[in-house]
gemmi code that builds the backbone of each chain (N, CA, C; Angstrom):
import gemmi

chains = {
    "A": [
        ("UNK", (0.831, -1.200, 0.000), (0.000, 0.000, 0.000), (0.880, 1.270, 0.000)),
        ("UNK", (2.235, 0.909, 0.880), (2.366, 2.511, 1.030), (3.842, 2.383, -0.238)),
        ("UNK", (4.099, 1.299, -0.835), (4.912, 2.055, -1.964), (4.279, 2.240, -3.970)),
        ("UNK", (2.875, 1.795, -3.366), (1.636, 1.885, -4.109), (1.664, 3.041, -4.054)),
        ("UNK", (1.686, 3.851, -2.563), (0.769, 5.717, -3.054), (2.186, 6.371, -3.229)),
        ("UNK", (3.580, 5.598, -3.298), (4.615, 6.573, -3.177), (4.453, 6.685, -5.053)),
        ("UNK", (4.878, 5.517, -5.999), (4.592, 4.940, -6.927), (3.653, 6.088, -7.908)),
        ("UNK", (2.780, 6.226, -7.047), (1.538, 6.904, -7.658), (1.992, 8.167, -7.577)),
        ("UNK", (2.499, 8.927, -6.456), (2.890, 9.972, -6.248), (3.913, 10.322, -7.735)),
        ("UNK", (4.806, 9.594, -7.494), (6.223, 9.849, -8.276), (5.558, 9.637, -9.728)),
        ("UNK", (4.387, 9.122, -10.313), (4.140, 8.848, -11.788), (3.762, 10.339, -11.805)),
        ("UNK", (2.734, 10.846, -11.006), (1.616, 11.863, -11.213), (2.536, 12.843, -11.198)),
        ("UNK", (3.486, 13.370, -10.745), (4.607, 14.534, -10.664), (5.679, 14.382, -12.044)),
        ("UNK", (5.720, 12.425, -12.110), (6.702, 12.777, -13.284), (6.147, 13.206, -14.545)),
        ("UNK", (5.062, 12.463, -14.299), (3.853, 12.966, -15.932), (4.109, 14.657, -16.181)),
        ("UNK", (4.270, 15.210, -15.415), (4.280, 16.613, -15.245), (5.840, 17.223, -15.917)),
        ("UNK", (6.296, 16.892, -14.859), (8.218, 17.174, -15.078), (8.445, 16.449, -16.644)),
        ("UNK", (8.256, 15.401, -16.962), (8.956, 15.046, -18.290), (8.284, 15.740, -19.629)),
        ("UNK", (7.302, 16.025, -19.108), (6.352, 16.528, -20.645), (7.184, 17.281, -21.292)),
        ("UNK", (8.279, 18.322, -20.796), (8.865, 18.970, -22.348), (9.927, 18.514, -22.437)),
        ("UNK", (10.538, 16.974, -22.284), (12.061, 16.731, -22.515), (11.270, 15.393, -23.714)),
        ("UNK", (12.710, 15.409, -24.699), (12.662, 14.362, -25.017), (12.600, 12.924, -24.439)),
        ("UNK", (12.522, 11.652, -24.778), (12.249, 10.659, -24.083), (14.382, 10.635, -24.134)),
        ("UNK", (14.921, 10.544, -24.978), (16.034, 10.663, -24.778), (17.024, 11.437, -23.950)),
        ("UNK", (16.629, 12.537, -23.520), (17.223, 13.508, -22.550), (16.644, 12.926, -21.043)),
        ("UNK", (15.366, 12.058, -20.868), (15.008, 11.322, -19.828), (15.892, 10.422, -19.696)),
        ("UNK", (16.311, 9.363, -20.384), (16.950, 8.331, -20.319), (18.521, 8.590, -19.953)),
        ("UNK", (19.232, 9.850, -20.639), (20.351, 10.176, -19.878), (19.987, 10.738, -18.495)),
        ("UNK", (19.506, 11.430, -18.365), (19.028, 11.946, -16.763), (19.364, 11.249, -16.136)),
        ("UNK", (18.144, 9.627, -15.778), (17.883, 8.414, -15.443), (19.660, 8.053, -15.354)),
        ("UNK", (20.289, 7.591, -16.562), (21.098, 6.968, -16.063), (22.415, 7.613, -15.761)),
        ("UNK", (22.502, 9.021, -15.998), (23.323, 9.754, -14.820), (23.293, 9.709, -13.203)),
        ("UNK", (21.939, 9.473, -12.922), (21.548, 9.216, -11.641), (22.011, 8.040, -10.941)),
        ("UNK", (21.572, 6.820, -12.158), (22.105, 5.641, -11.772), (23.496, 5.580, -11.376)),
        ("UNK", (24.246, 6.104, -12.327), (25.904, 6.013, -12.508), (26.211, 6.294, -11.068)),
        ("UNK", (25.769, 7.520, -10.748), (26.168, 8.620, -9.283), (25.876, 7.862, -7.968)),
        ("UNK", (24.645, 7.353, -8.281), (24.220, 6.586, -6.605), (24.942, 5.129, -6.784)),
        ("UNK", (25.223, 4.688, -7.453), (25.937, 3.598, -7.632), (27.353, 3.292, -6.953)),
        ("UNK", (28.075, 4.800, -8.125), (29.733, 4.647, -7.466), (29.340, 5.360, -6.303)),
        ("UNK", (27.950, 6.131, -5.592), (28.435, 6.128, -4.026), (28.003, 4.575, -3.289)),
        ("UNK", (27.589, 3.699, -3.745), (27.434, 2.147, -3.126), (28.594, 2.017, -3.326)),
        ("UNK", (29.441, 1.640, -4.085), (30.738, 1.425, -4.084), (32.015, 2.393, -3.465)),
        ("UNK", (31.385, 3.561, -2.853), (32.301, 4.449, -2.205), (33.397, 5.120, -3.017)),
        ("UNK", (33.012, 5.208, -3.760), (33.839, 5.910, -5.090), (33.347, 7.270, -5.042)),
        ("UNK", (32.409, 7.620, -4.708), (31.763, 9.030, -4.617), (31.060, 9.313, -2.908)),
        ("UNK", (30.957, 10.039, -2.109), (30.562, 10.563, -0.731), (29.297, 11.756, -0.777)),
        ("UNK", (28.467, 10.861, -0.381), (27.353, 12.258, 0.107), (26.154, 11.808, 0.355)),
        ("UNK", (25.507, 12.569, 1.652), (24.337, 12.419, 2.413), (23.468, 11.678, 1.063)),
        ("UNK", (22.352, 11.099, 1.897), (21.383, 10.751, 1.450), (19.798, 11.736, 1.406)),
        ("UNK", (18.802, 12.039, 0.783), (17.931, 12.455, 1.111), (17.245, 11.396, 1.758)),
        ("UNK", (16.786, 11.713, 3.224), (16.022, 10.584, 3.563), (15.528, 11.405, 5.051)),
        ("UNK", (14.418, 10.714, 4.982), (13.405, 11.043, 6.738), (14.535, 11.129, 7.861)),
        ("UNK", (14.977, 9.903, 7.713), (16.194, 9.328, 9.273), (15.025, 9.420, 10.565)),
        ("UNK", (14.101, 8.570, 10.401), (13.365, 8.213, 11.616), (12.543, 6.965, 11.636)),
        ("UNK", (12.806, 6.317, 12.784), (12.020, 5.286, 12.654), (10.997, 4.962, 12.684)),
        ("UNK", (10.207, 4.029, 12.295), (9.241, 3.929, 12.548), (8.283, 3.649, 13.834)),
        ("UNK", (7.623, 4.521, 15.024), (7.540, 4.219, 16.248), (6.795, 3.132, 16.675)),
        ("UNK", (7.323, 2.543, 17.699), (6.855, 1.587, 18.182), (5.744, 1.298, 18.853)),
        ("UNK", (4.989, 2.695, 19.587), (3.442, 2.760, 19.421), (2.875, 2.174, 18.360)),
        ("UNK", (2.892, 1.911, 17.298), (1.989, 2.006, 16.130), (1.525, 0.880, 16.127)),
        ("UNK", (2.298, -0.355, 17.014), (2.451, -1.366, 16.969), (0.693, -2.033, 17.812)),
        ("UNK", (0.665, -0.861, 19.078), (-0.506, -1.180, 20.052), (-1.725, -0.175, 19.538)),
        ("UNK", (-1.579, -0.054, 18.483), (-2.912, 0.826, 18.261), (-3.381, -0.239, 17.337)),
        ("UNK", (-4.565, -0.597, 17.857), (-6.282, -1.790, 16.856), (-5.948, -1.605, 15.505)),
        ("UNK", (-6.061, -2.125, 14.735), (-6.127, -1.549, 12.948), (-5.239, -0.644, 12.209)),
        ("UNK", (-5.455, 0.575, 12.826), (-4.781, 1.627, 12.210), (-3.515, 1.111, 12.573)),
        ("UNK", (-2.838, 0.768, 13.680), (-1.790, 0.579, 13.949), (-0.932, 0.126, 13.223)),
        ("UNK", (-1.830, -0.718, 12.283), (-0.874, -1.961, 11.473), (-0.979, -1.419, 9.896)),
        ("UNK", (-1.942, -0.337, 9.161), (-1.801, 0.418, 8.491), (-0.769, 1.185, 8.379)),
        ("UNK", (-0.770, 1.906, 9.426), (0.496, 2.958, 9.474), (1.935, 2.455, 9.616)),
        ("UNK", (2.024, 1.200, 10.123), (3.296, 0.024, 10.019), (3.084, -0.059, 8.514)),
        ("UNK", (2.181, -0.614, 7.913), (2.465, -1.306, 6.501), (3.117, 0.139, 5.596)),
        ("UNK", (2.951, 1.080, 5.781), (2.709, 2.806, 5.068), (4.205, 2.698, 5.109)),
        ("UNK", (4.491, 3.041, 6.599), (5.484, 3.365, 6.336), (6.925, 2.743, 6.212)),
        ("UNK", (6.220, 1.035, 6.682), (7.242, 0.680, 6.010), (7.347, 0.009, 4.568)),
        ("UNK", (6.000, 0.333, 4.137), (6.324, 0.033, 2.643), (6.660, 1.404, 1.797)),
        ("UNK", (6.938, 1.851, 1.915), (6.923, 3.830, 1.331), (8.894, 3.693, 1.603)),
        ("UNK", (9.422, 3.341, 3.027), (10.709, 2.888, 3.407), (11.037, 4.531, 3.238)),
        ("UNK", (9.742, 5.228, 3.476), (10.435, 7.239, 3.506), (10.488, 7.099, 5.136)),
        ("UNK", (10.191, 6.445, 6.353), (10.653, 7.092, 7.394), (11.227, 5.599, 8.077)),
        ("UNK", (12.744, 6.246, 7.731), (13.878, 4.580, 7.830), (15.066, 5.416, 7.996)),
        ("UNK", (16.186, 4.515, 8.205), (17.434, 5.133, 7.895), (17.841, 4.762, 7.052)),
        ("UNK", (18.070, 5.287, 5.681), (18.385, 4.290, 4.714), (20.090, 3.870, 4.194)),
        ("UNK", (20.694, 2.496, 4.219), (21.684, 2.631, 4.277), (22.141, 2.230, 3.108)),
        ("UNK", (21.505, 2.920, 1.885), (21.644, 2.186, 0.615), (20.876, 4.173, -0.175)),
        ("UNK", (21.645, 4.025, -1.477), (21.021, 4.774, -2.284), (20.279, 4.212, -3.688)),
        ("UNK", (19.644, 2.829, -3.615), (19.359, 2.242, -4.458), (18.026, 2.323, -5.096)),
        ("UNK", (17.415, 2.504, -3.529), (16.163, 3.363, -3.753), (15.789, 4.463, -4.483)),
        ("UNK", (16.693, 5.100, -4.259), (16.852, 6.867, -4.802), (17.246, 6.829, -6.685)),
        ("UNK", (17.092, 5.324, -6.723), (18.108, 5.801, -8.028), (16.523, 5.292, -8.403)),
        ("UNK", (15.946, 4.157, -8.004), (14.228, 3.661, -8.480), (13.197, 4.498, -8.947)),
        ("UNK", (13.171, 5.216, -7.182), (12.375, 6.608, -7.332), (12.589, 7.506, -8.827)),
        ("UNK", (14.096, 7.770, -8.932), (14.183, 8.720, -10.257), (14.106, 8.095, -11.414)),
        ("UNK", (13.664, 6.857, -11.555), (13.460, 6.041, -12.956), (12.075, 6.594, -12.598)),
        ("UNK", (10.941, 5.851, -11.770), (9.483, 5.665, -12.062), (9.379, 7.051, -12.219)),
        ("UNK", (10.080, 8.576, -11.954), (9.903, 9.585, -12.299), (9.782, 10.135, -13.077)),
        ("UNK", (11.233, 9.883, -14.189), (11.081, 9.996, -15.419), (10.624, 9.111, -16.546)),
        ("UNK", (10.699, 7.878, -16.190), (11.032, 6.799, -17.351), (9.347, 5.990, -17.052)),
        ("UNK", (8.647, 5.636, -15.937), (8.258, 4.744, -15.708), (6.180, 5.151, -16.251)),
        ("UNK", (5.782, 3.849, -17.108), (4.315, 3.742, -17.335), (3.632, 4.184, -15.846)),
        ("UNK", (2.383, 3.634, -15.964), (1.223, 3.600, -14.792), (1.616, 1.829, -14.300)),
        ("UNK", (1.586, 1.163, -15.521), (2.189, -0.278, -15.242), (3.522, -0.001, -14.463)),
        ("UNK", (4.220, -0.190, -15.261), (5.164, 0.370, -14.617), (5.601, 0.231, -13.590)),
        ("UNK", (5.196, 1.752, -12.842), (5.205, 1.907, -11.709), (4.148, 1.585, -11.042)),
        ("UNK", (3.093, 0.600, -11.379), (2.625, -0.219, -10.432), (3.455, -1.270, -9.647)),
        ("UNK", (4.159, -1.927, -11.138), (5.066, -3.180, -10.987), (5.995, -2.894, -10.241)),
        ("UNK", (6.890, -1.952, -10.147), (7.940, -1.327, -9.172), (7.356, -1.094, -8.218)),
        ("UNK", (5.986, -0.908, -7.478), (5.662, -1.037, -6.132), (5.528, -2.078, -5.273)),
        ("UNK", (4.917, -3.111, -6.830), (4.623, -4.453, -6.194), (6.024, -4.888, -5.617)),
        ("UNK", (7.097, -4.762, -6.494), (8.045, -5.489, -6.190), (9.049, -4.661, -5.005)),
        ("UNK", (8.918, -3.889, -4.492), (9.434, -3.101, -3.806), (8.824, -3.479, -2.211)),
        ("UNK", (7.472, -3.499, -2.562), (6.551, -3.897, -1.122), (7.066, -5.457, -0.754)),
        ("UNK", (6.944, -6.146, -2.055), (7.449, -7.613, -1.600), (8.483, -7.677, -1.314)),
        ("UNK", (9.951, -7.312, -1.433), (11.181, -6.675, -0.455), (10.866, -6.761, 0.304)),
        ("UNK", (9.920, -5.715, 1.257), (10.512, -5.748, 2.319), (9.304, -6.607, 2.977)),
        ("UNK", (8.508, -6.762, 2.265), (7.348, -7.977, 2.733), (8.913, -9.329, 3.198)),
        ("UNK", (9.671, -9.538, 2.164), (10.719, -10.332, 2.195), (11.388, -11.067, 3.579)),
        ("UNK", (12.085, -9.611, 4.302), (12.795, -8.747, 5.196), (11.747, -9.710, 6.383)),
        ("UNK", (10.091, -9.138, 6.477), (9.713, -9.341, 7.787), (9.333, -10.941, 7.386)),
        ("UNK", (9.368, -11.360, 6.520), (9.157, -13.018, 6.224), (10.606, -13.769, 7.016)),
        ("UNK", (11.340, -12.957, 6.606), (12.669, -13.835, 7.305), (13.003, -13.364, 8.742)),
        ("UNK", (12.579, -12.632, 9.458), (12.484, -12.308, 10.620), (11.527, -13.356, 11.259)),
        ("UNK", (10.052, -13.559, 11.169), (9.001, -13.968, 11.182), (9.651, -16.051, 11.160)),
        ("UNK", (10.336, -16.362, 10.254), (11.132, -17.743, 10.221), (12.028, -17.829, 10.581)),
        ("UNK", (12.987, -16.730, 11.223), (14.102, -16.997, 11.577), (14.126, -17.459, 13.350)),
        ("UNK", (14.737, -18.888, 13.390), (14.653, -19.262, 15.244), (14.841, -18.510, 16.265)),
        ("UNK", (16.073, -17.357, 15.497), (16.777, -16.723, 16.740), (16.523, -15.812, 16.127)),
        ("UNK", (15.964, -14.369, 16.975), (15.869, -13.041, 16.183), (17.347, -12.301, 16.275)),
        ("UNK", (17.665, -12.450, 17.360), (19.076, -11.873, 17.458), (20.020, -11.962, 15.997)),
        ("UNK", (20.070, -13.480, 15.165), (20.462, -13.632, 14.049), (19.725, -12.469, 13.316)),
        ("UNK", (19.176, -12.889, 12.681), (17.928, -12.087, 11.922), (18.527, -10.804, 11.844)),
        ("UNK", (18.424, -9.951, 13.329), (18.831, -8.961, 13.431), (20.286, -8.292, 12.665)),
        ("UNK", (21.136, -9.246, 13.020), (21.944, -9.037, 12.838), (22.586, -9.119, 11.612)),
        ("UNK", (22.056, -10.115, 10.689), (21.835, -9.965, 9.305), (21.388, -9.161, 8.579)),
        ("UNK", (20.183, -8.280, 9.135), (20.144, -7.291, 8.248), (20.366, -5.923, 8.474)),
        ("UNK", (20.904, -5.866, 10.053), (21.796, -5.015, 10.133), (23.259, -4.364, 10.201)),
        ("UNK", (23.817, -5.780, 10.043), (25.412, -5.780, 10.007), (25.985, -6.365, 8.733)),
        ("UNK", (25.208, -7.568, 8.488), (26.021, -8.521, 7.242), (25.174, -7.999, 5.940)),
        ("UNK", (23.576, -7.571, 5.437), (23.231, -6.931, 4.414), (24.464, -5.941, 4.190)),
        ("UNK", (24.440, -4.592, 4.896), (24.962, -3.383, 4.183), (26.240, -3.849, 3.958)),
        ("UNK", (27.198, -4.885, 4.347), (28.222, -5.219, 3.534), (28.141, -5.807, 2.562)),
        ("UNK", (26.991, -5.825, 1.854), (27.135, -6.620, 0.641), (26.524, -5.516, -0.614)),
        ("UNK", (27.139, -4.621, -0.144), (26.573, -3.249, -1.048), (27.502, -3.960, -2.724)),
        ("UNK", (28.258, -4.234, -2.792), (28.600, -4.566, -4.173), (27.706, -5.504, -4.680)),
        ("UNK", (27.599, -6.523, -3.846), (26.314, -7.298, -4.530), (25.202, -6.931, -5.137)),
        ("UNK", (24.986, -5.776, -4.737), (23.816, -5.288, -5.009), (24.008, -4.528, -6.033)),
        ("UNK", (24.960, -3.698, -6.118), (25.467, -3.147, -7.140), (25.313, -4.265, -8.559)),
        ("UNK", (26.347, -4.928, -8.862), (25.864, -6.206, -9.400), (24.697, -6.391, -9.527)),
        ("UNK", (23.940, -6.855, -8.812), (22.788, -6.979, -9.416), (21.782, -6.190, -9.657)),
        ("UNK", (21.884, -4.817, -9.257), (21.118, -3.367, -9.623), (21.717, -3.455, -11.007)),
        ("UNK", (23.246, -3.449, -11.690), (23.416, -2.697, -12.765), (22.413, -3.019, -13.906)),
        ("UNK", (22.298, -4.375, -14.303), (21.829, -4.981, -15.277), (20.210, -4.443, -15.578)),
        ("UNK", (19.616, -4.270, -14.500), (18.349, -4.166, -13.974), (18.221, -2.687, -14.554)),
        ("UNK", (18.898, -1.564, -14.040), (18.553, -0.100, -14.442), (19.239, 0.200, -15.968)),
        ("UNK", (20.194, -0.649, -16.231), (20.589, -0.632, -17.397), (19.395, -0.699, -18.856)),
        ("UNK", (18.408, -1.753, -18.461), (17.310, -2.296, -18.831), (16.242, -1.204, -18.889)),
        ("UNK", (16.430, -0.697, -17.779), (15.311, 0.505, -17.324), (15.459, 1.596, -18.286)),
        ("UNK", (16.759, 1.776, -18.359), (16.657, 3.240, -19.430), (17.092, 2.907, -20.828)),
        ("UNK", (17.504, 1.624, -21.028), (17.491, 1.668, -22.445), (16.116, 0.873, -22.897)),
        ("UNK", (14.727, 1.062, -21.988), (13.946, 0.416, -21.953), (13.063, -0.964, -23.043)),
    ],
    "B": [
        ("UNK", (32.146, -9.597, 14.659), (31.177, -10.616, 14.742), (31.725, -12.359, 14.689)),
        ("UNK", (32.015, -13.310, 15.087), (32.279, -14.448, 14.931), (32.070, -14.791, 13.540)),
        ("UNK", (32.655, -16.194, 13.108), (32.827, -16.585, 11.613), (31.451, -17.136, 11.784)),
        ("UNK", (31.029, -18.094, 13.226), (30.429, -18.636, 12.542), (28.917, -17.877, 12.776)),
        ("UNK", (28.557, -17.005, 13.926), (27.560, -15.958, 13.619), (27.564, -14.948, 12.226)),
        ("UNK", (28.608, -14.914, 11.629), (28.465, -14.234, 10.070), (27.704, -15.692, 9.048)),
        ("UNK", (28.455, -16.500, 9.708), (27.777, -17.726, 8.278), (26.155, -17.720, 8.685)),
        ("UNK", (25.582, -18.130, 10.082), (24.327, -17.727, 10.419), (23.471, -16.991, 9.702)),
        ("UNK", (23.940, -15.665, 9.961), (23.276, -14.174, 9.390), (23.502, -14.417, 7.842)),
        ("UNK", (24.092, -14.574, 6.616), (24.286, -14.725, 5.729), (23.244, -16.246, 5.487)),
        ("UNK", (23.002, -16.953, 5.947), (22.293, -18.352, 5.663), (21.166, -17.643, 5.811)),
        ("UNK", (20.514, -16.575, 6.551), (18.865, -16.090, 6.810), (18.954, -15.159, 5.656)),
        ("UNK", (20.554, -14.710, 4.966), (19.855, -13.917, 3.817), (19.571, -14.498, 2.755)),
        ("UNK", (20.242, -16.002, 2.362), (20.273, -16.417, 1.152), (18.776, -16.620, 0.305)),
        ("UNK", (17.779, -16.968, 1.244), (16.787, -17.244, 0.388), (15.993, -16.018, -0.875)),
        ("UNK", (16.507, -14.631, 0.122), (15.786, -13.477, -0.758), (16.943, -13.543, -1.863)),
        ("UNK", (18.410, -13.528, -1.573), (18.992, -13.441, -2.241), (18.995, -13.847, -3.744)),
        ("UNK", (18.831, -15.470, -3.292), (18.526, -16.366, -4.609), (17.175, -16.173, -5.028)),
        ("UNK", (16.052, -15.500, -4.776), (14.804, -15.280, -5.680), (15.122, -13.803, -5.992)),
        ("UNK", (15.631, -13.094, -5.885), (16.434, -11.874, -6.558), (17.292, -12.757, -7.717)),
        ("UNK", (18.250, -13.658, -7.327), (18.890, -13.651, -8.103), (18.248, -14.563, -9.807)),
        ("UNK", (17.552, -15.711, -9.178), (16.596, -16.247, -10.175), (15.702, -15.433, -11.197)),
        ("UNK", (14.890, -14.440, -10.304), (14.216, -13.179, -11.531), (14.923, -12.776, -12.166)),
        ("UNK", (15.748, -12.385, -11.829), (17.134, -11.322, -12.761), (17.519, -12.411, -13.779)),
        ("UNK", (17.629, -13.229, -13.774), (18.523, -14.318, -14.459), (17.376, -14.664, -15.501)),
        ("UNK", (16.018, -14.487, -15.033), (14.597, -14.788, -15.582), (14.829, -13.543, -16.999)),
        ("UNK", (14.672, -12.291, -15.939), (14.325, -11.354, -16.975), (15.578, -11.407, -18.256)),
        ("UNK", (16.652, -11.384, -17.788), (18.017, -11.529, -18.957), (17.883, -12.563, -19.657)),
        ("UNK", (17.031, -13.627, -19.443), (17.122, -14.876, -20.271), (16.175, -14.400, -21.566)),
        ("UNK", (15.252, -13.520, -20.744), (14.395, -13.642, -21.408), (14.104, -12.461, -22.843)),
        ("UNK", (14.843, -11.571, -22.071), (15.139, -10.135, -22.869), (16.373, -11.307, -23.912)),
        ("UNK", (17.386, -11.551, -23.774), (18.009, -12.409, -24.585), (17.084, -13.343, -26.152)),
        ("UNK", (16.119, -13.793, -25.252), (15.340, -14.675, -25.969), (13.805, -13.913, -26.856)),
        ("UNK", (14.003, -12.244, -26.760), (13.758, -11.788, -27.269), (11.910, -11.384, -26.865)),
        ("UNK", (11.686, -11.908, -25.477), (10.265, -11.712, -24.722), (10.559, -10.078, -24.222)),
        ("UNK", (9.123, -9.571, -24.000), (8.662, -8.761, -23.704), (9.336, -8.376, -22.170)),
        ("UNK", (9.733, -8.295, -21.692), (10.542, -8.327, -20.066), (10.202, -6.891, -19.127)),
        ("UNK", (9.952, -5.910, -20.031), (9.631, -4.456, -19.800), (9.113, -4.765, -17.953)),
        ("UNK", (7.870, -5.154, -17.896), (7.019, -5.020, -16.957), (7.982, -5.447, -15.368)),
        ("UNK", (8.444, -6.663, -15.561), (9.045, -7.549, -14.781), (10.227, -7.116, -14.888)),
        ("UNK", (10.639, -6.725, -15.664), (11.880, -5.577, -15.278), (11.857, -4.851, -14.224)),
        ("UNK", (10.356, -3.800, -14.224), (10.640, -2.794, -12.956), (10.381, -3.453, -11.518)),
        ("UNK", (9.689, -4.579, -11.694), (9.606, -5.266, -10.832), (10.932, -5.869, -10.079)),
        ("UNK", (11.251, -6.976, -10.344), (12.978, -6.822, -10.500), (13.816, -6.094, -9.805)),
        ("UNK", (13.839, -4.336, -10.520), (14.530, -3.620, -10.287), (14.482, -3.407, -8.866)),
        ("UNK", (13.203, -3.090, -8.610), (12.490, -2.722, -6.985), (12.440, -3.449, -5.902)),
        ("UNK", (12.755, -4.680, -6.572), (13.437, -5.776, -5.800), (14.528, -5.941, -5.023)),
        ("UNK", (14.896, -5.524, -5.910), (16.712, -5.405, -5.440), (16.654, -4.244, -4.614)),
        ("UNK", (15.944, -3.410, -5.373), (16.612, -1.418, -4.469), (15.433, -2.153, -2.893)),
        ("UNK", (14.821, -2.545, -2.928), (13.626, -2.643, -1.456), (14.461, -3.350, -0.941)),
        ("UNK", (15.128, -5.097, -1.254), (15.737, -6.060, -0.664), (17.332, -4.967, 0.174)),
        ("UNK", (17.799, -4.314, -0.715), (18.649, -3.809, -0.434), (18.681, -2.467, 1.002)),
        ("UNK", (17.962, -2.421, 1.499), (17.093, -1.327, 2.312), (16.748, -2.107, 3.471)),
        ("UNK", (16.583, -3.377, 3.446), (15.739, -4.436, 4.279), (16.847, -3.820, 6.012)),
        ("UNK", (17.514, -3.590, 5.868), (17.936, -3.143, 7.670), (16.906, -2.153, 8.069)),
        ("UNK", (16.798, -1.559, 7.645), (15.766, -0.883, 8.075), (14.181, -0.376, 8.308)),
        ("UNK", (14.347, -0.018, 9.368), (12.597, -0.126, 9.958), (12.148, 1.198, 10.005)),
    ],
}
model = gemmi.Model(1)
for chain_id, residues in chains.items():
    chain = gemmi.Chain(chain_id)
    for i, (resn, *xyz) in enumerate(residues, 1):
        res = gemmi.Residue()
        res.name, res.seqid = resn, gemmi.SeqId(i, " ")
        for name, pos in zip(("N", "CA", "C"), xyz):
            atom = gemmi.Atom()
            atom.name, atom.element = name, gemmi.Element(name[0])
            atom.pos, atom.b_iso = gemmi.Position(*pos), 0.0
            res.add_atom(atom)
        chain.add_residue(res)
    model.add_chain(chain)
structure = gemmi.Structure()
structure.add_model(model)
structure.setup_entities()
């Protein structure tokens, strides 16, 4: 749901922003962006992230219904997180410029199922302490991996 | 962290890992083989950038 209304957000603004560029001056944009957040995964380049930097509170947890809405929001949206990746940022600026209504439906679906992913392996894992610690210590070292397997993927994206 | 608490934590990531890595391998086979891949592409993509994010809450 909540990277559904981000999704939606980012089509309805980009529909706007791209209307007087060529589709070609989009596609370099796009993958200037890519290039930049990339070599900073690889630490080749340094600089803040745009991001909330807050967590998600742990009240939300004891409130009936809504509670578990505003959990799913915000952590499917992943805007109020610390984010220790700019991989996101490079997504966001595809479905901005580059991305259908499909599209960027499909990039929500698959974005929500991430981190749908994340609380699946928490949820099966025996020991949470592991868990924990996997995706807070041993993930962000595997920022090249990801790299790797982001390139191919946004490569795709803008030479669509 | 210990070797063998890193092998642990790395064994709870492998499963997203390898269905990341299977789609991807899906969509390139398939863009190769000359299918439509567009859709499942961005899917894919968002995969990776969400999976990649997963520390955080």
């Amino acid at each position: 749901m909540g990277a559904g209304a981000v999704t939606f957000v980012l089509v309805v603004l980009g529909s706007v922003l791209r209307a007087p560029f060529p589709a070609v001056v989009l596609q370099i944009l796009v993958a200037v962006t890519a290039v930049i957040f990339l070599l900073r995964e690889l630490d080749v380049l340094s600089f803040p992230l745009l991001q909330n930097a807050r967590l998600v509170p742990q009240f939300v947890t004891r409130i009936p219904f809504w509670g578990a809405v505003q959990f799913g929001a915000e952590m499917g949206t992943g805007m109020r997180t610390y984010s220790p990746t700019g991989l996101p940022h490079i997504m966001a600026v595809a479905i901005l410029f580059l991305a259908s209504w499909e599209e960027a439906l499909l990039a929500g679906v698959g974005f929500a199922a991430a981190r749908a992913m994340m609380l699946l392996t928490f949820a099966l894992a025996r020991d949470r302490m592991q868990a924990d610690t996997a995706f807070s210590f041993t993930l962000p070292k595997m920022k090249v991996l990801f790299v790797v397997l982001a390139l191919p993927m946004m490569a795709l994206l803008v030479i669509g | 962290m210990s070797d063998s608490a890193t092998r642990t934590s790395v064994r709870l990531l492998v499963p997203g890992l390898a269905l990341i890595a299977a789609a991807e391998a899906l969509v390139l086979y398939s863009r190769v083989a000359g299918g439509d891949t567009k859709g499942f592409t961005w899917l894919v993509a968002a995969l990776v950038a969400g999976f990649s994010l997963s520390g955080s809450v």
